[in-house]
C-alpha positions in Angstrom: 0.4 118.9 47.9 -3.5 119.5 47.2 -5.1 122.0 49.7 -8.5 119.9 51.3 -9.9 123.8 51.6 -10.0 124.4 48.1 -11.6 121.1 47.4 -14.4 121.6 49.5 -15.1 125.0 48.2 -17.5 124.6 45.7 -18.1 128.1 44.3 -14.8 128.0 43.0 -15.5 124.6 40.8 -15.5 125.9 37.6 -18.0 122.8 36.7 -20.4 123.5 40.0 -20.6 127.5 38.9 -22.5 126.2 35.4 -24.2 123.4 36.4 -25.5 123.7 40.6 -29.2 125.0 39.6 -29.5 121.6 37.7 -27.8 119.4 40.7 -30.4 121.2 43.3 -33.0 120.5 41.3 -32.4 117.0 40.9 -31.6 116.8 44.8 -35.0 118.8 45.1 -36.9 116.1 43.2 -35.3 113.0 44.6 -36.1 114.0 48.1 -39.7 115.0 46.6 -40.3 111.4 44.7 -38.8 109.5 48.3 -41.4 111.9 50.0 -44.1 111.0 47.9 -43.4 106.9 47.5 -42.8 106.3 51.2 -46.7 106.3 52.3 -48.0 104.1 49.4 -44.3 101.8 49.7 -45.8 101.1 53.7 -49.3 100.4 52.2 -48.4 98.2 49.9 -45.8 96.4 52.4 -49.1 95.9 55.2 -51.8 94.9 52.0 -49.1 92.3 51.1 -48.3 90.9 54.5 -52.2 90.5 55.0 -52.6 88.9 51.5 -49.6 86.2 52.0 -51.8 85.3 55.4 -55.0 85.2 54.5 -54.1 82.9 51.2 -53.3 79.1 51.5 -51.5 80.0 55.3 -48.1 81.0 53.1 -46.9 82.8 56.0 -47.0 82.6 59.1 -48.2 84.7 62.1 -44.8 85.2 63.6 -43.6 86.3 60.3 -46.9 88.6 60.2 -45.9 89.9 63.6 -42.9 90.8 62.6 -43.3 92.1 59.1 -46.0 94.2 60.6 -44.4 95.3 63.7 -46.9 94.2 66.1 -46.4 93.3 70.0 -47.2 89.8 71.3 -50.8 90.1 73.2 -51.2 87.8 76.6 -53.8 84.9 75.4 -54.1 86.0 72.1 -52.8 83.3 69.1 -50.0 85.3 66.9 -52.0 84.3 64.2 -55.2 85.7 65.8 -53.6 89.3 66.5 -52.2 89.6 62.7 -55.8 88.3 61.5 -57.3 91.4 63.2 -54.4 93.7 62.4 -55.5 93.1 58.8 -58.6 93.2 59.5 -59.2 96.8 60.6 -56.5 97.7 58.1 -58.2 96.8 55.2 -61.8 97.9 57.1 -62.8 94.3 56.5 -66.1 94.0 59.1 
């Protein structure tokens, strides 16, 4: 029968012994490119909700809303609050 505790232990792995400085770095740089993409993935995600609005009405405002994460405001049009969402986004006025 296989013992679990000599699975788990890695510094006996004859493979992990010659190659973990090339696994961390790869872990190292994955978390580094996620790191790096996540702010401009969000921008792009908000400029392209705004876009799809804005031209020819190919979404709608409750999609808007909820692509954009916004709260319903009392009196306001759905529409109205994704309109100047984008607005000050984009620094548009």
């Amino acid at each position: 029968m296989l013992n679990p505790k000599k699975l788990l232990d890695l510094n006996s792995y004859e493979w992990w012994r010659n190659h973990r400085r090339f696994v961390t770095l790869g872990i190292f740089l994955a978390l580094f490119a996620a790191y790096i993409r996540t702010p401009s993935a969000n921008d792009f995600k908000v400029r392209d909700t705004c876009g799809r609005l804005q031209s020819s009405y190919q979404i709608t405002g409750e999609e808007a809303m909820k692509r954009l994460k916004l709260e319903l405001v009392k009196d306001l049009d759905r529409r109205v609050i994704s309109n100047n969402y984008c607005e000050r986004y984009l620094g548009i006025k």
